[in-house]
RODO-2510 file (C-alpha; in nm, 4 decimals, decimal comma):
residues 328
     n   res          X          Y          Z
     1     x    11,4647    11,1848     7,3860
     2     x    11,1313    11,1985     7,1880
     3     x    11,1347    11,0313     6,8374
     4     x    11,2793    11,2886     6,5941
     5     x    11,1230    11,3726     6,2394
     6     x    11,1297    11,6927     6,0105
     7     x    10,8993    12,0174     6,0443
     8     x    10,7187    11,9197     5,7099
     9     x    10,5934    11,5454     5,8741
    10     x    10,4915    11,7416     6,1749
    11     x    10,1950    11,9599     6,1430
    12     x    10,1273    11,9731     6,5223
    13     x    10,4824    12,0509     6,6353
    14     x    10,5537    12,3130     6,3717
    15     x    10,2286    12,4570     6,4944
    16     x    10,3882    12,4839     6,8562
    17     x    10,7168    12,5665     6,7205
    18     x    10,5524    12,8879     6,5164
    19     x    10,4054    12,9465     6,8824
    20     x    10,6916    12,9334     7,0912
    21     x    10,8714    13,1632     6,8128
    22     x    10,5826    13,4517     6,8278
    23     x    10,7492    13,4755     7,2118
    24     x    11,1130    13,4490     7,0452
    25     x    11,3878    13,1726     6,9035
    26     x    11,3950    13,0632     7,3311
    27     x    11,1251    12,9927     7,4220
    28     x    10,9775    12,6865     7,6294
    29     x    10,6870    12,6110     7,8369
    30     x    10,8447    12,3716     8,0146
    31     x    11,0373    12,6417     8,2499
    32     x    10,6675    12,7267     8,3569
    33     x    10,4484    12,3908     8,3323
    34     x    10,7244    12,0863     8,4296
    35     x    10,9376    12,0695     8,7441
    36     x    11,1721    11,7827     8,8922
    37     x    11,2155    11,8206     9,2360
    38     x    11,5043    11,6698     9,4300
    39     x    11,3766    11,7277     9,7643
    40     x    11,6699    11,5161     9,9361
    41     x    11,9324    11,7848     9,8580
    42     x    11,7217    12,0768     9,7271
    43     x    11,7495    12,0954     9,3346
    44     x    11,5802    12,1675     9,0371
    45     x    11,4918    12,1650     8,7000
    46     x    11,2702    12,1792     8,4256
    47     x    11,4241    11,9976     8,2354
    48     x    11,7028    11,6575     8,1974
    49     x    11,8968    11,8908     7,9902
    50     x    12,0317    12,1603     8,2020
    51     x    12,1905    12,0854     8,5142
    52     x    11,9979    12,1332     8,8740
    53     x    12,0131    12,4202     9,0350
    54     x    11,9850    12,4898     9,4187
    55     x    11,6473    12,5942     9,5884
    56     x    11,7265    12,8943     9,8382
    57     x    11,5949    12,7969    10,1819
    58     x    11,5240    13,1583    10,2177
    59     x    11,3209    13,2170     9,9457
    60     x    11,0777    12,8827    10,0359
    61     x    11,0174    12,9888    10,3718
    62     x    10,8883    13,2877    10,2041
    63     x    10,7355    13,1254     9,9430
    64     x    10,7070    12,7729     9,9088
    65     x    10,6140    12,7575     9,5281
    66     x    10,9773    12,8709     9,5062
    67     x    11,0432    12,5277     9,5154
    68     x    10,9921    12,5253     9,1167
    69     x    10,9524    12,9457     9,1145
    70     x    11,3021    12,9804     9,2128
    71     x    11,4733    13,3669     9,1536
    72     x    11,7309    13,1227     8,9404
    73     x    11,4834    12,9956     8,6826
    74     x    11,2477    13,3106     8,6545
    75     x    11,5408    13,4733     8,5122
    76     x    11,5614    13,2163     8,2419
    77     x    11,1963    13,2878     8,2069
    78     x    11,2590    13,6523     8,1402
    79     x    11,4755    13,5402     7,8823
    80     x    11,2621    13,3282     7,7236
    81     x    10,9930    13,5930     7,7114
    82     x    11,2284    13,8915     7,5756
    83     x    11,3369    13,7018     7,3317
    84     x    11,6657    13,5115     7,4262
    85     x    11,8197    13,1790     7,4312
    86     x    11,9503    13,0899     7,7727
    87     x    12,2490    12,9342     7,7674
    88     x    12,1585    12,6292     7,9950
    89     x    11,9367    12,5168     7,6843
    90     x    12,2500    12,5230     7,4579
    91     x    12,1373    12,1037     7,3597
    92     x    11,7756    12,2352     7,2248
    93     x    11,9611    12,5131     6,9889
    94     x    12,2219    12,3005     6,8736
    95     x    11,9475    12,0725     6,7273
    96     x    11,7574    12,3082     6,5401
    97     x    12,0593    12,5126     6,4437
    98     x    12,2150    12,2400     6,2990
    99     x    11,9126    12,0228     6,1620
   100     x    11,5512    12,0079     6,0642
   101     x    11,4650    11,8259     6,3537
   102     x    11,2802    11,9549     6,6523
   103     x    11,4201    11,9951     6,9747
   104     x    11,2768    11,8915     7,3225
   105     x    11,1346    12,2427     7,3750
   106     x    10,8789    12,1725     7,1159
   107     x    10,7881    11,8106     7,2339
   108     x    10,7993    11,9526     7,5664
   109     x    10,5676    12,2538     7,5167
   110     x    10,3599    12,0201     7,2877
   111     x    10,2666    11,7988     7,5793
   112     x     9,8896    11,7610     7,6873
   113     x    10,0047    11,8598     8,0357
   114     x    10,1668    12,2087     7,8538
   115     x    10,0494    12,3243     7,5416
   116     x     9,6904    12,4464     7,6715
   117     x     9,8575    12,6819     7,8719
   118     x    10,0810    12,8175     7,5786
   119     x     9,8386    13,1317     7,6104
   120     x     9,8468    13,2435     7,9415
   121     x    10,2189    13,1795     7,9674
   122     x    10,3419    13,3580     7,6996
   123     x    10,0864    13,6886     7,8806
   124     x    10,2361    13,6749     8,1953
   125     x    10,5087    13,8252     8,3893
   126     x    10,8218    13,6820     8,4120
   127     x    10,8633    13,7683     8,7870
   128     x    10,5070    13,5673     8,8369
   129     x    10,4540    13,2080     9,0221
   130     x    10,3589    12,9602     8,8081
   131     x    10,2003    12,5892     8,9625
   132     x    10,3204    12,3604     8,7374
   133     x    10,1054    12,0711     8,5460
   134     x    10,3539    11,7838     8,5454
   135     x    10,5614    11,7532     8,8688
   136     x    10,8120    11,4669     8,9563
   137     x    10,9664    11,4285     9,2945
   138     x    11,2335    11,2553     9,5015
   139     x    11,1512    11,3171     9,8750
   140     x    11,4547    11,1376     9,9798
   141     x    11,7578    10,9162     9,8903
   142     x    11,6332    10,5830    10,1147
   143     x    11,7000    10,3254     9,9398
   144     x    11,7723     9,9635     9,9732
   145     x    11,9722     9,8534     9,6449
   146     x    12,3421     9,9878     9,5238
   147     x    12,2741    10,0105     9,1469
   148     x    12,6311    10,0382     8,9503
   149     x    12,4948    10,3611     8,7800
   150     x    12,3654    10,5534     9,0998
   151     x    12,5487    10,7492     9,3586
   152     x    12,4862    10,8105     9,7377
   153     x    12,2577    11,1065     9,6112
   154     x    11,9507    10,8582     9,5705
   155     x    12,0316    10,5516     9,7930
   156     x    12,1291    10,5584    10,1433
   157     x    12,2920    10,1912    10,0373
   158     x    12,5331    10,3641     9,8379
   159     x    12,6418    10,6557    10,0787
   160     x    12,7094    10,3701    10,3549
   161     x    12,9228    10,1788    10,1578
   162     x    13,1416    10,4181    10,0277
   163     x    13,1420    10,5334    10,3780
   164     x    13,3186    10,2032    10,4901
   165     x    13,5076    10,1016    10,1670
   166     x    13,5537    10,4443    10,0470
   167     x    13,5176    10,5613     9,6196
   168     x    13,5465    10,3165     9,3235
   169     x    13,9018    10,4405     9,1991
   170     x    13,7797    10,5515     8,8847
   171     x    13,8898    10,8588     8,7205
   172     x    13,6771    11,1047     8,8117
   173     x    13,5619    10,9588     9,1264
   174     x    13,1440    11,0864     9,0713
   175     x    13,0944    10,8559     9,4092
   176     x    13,3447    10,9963     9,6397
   177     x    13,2701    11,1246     9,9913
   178     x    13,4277    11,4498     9,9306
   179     x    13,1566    11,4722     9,6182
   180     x    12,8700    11,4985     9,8416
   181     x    12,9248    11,7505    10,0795
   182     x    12,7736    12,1347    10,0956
   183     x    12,5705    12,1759     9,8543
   184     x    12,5338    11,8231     9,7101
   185     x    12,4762    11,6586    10,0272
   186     x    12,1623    11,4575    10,0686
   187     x    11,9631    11,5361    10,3828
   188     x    11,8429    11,1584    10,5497
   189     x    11,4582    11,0996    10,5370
   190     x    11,5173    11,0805    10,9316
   191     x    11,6486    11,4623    10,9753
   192     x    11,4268    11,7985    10,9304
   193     x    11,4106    11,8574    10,5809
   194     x    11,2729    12,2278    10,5464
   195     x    11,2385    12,1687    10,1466
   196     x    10,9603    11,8394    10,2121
   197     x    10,8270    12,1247    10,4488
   198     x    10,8023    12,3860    10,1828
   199     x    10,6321    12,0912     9,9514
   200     x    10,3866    12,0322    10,2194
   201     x    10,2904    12,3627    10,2704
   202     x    10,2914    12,4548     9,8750
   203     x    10,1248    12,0995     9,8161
   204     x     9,6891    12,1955     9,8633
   205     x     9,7603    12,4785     9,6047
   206     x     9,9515    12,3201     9,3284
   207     x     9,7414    11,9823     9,3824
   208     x     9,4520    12,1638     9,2432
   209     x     9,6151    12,1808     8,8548
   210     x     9,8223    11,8870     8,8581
   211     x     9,7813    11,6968     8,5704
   212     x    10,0931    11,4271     8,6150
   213     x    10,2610    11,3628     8,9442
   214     x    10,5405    11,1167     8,9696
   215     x    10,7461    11,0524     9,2997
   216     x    11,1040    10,8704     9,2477
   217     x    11,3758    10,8205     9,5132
   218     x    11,5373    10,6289     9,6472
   219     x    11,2799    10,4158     9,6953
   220     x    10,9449    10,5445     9,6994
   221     x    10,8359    10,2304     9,9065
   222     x    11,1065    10,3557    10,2452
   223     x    10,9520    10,6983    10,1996
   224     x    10,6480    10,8044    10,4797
   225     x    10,5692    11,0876    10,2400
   226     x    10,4997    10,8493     9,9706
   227     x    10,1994    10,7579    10,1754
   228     x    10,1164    11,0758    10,3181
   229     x    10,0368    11,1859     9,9189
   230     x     9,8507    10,8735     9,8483
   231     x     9,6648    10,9020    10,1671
   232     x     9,5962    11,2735    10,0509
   233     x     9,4873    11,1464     9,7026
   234     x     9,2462    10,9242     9,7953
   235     x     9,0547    11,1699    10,0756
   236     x     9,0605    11,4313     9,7320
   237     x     9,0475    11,2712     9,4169
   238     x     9,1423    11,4005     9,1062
   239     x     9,0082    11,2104     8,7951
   240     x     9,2243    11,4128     8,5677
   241     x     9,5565    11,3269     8,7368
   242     x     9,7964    11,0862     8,5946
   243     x     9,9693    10,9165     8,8951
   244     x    10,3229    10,7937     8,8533
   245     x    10,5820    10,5918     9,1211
   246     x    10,8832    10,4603     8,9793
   247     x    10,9918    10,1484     9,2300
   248     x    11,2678     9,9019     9,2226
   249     x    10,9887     9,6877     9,3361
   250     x    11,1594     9,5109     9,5900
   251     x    11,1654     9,6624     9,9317
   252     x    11,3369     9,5625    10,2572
   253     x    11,0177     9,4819    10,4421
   254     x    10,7475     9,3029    10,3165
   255     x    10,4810     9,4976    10,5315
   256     x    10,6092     9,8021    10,3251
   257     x    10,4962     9,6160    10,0068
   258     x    10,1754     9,5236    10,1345
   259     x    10,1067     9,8741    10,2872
   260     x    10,1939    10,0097     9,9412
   261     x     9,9752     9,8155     9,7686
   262     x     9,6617     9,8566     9,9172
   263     x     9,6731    10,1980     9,8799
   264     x     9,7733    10,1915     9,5478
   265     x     9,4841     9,9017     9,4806
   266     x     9,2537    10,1526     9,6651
   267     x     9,2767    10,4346     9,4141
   268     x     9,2684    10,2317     9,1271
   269     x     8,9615    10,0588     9,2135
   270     x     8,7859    10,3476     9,3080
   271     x     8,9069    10,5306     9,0192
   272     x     9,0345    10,8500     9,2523
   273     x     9,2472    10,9027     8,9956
   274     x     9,2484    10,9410     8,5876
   275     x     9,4940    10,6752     8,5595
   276     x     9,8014    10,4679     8,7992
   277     x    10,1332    10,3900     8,6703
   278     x    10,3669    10,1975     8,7914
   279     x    10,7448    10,2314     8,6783
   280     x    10,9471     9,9490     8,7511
   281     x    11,3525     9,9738     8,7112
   282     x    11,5366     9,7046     8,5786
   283     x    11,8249     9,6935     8,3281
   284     x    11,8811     9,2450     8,2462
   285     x    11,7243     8,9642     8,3258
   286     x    11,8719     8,7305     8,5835
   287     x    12,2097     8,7296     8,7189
   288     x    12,2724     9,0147     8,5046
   289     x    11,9898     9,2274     8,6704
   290     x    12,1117     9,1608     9,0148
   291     x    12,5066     9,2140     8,9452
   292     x    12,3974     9,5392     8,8153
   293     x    12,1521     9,6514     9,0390
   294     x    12,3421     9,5581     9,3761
   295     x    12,0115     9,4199     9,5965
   296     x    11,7809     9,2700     9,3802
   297     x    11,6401     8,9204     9,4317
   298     x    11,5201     8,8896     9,0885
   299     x    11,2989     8,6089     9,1725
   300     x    11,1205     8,8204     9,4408
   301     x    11,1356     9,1167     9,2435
   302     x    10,9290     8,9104     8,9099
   303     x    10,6644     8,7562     9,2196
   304     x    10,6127     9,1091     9,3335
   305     x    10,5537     9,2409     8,9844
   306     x    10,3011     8,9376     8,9267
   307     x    10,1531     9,0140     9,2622
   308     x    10,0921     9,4183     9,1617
   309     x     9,9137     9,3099     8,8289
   310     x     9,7031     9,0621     9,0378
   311     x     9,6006     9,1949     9,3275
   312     x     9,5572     9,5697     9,1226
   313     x     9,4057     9,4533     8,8035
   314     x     9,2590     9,8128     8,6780
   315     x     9,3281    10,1286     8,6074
   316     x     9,6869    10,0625     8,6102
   317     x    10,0219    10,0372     8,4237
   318     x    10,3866     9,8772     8,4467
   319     x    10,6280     9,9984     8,2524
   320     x    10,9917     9,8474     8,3091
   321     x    11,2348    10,1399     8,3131
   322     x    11,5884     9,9826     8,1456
   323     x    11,8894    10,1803     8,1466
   324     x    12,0887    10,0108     7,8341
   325     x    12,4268     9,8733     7,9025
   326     x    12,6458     9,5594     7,7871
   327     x    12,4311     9,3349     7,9840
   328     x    12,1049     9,4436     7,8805
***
């Protein structure tokens, strides 16, 4: 979460606060301008505080834009804009009912890639598509490495070993079998996925307003549609686009690597893009890093950070993602 501090040291935020509040106590430009998509499994959301919710296949063959303009979240929408609080956002009003802090909706709605489009939100129809500015994606769970945290949802590692050795016997079991089936279940990067279809087919049109795009797995690296965007990227750039891949930065095949990063090096040296960066997860250094995340040569993985900073030495960013634990 954004770094908390009262309305009275915050000029700029209480500014968007008084905005959002013109609208009503609810409302948050994030349900129009930010979108995860988990493409593997068809969810949603607008934001890490509610839960997903499922894309309906029939309203993307429709309408592919329904991949963030679902029937689901444009109700929360009409909320928002009549002057409710929906009830997914309970986190946001428990802050500022119970502090002088601001909540994520402001920091959310404050963003570059939001608050210039306060206006036109807040004038528009609740029932109305919206092409969001900041978009992150998971086009798949392939992935090589069986991080203690994750689940078969994002790595095909996971969902094969649990296959053979069955759950952890924890109480609850989050990485059972059982727990990924119907709706849950993650659709392999090798079967028909009519919600990568929908993307495809939605992708021209909300390309044009992008301002951030991140793609996230799995492994971006294992992913063909990884390269299919980059490849798209660099036949249209977009110097206002902030271009994000988070990587464990240690694939299963070095040509992977090397394909990977001459397209990325591409871009960046011929500045198709405002600005590249690369997200990098690791949680210890060492032994530590590889106990926890189950795959990782940590030797490899340090020479193929090295390598990225060389062989890419503009226009570009690493930033180590660390998810804190005892061994950190």
């Amino acid at each position: 979460m954004a770094d908390e501090k009262t309305y009275s040291e915050n000029p700029i935020y209480l500014r968007v606060k008084e905005e959002l509040n013109e609208v009503g106590p609810g409302m948050c430009a994030a349900k129009w301008t930010q979108v995860t998509l988990q493409l593997q499994n068809g969810h949603n959301h607008s934001c890490h505080h509610p839960r997903t919710h499922k894309i309906s296949e029939q309203e993307i063959a429709r309408n592919p834009s329904a991949l963030h303009n679902t029937r689901y979240k444009k109700l929360r929408r009409k909320e928002m804009l009549q002057g409710s609080r929906p009830s997914e956002c309970d986190y946001c009003w428990g802050v500022e009912d119970n502090s002088d802090r601001f909540s994520d909706r402001i920091f959310k709605s404050g963003e570059s890639w939001s608050y210039p489009f306060l206006k036109e939100i807040k004038e528009s129809d609740w029932r109305d598509d919206y092409n969001p500015k900041y978009v992150e994606v998971a086009f798949s769970n392939a992935c090589n490495f069986k991080c203690s945290y994750c689940s078969p949802q994002f790595s095909t590692a996971w969902g094969k070993e649990i296959e053979t050795h069955g759950a952890y016997p924890t109480a609850p079991a989050p990485n059972a079998p059982e727990h990924f089936t119907g709706r849950r279940k993650p659709i392999l990067n090798r079967e028909p996925n009519p919600y990568v279809e929908a993307f495809w087919r939605w992708w021209p049109e909300l390309y044009k307003n992008l301002k951030h795009f991140r793609m996230t797995g799995g492994e971006p690296m294992m992913d063909v549609n990884t390269y299919r965007v980059v490849d798209y990227i660099i036949d249209h750039p977009k110097k206002d686009l902030h271009l994000n891949v988070t990587s464990n930065m240690c694939p299963p095949d070095v040509k992977l690597k090397n394909r990977y990063f001459d397209q990325v090096k591409r871009i960046c040296l011929d500045e198709k893009v405002e600005h590249f960066m690369q997200f990098v997860s690791v949680d210890a250094h060492g032994p530590q890093a590889e106990y926890i995340r189950n795959g990782l040569n940590y030797n490899q993985f340090m020479d193929n950070v090295n390598e990225f900073l060389h062989r890419i030495p503009v226009r570009n960013s690493v930033t180590f993602i660390i998810t804190y634990n005892n061994l950190s």
